[in-house]
C-alpha positions as CSV (number, residue, x, y, z in Angstrom):
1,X,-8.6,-25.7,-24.6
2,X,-12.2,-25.0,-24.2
3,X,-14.1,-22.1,-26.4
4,X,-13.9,-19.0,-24.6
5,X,-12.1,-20.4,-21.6
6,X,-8.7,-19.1,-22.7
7,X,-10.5,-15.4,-23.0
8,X,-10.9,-15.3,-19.1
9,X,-7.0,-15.1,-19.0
10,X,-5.9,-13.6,-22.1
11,X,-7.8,-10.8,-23.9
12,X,-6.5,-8.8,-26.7
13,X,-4.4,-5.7,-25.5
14,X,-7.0,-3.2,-24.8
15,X,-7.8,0.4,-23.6
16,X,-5.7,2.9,-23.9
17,X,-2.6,4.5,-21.9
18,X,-5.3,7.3,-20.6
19,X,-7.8,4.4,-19.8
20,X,-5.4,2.2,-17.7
21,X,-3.7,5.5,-15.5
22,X,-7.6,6.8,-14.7
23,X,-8.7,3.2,-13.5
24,X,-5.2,2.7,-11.4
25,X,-5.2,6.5,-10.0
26,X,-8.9,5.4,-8.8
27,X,-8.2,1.9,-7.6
28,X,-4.9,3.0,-6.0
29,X,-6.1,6.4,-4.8
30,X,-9.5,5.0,-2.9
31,X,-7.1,1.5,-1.6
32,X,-4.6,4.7,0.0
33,X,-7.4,5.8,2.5
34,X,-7.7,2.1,3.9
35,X,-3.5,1.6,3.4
36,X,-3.1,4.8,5.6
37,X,-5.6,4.0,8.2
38,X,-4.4,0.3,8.8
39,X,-0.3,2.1,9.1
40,X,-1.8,4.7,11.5
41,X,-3.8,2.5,13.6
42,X,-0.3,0.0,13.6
43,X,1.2,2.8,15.1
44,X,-1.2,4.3,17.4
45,X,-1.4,0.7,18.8
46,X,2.2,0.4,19.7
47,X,2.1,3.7,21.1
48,X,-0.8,3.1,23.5
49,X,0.7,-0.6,24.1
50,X,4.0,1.2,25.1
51,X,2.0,3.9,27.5
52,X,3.2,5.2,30.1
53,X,6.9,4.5,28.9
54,X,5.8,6.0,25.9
55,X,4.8,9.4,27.1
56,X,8.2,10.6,27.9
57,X,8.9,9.7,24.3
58,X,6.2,12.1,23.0
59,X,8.9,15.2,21.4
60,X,9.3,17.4,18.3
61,X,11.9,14.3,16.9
62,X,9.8,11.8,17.3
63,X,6.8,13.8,15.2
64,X,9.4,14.3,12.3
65,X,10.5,10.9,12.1
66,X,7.0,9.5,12.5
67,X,5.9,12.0,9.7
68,X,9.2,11.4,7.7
69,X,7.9,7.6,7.7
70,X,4.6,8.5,7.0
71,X,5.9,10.1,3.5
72,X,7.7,7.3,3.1
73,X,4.9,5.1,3.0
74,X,2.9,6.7,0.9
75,X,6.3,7.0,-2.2
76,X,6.5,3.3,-1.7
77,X,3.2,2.9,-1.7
78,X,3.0,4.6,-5.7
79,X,5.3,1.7,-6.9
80,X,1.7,-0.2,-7.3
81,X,1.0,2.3,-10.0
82,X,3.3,1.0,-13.0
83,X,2.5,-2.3,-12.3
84,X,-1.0,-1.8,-12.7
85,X,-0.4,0.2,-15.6
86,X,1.5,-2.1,-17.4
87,X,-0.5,-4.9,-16.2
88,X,-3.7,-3.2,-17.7
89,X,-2.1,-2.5,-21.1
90,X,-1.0,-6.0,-21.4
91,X,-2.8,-8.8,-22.5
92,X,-3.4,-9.9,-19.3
93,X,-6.0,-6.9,-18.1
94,X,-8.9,-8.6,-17.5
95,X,-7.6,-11.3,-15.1
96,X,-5.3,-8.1,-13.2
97,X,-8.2,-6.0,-12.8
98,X,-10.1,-9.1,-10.7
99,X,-7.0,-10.2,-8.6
100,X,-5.1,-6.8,-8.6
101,X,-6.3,-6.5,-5.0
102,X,-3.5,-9.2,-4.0
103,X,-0.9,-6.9,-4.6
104,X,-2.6,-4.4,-2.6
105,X,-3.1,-7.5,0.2
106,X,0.9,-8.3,0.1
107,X,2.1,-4.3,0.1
108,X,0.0,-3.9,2.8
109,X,1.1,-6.8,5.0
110,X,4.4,-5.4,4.4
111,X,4.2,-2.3,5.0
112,X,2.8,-3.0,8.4
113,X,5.4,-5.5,9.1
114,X,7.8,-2.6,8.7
115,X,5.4,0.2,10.7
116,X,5.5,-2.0,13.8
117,X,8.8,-2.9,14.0
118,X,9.2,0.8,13.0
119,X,7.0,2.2,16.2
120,X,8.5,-0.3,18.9
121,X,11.8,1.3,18.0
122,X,10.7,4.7,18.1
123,X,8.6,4.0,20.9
124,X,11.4,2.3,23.1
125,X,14.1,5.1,22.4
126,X,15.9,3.8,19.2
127,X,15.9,7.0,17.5
């Protein structure tokens, strides 16, 4: 292996427990604004695409459940923290903290996979 090479991938464990939480909370926390709007726009665009079938669908339920999934979202969305957490304290950090932005790239793909197929069934009557 070449001189340094190895240290792109592996480094020493480093930083601290109170190091690795502040630099997920503000990775995670600015990533949630643009996680949110892509869901809301996912939905919003089904909605519209649905219209005027859609507007007899607007009710009370259909808020709660579309806030309900909304919550949702954002608890699943926090299972990102200990693996960045864990990622950062092992010896692994420096290479997570340049591609850690995949996992963000797979959750959300994902999670709008599961908001459309969530709005055309709220949209077309399912619940």
């Amino acid at each position: 292996m070449e001189p340094g090479r190895g240290a792109l991938v592996f480094a020493p464990v480093g930083g601290t427990l109170r190091e690795a939480t502040t630099s997920a909370i503000r990775y995670w926390e600015r990533a949630r604004v643009v996680y949110n709007l892509v869901l809301a726009l996912i939905v919003l665009g089904e909605f519209v695409a649905a219209w005027p079938h859609a507007r007899a669908r607007l009710t009370l339920d259909l808020g709660q459940w579309v806030f309900l999934l909304a919550v949702m979202a954002n608890v699943v969305y926090c299972a990102a923290y200990p693996v960045d957490v864990f990622a950062q304290l092992s010896g692994f950090r420096l290479i997570w903290l340049r591609l850690r932005w995949l996992l963000l790239l797979v959750g959300l793909v994902f999670a709008a996979i599961l908001a459309r197929y969530a709005s055309i069934t709220l949209v077309d009557g399912g619940v």
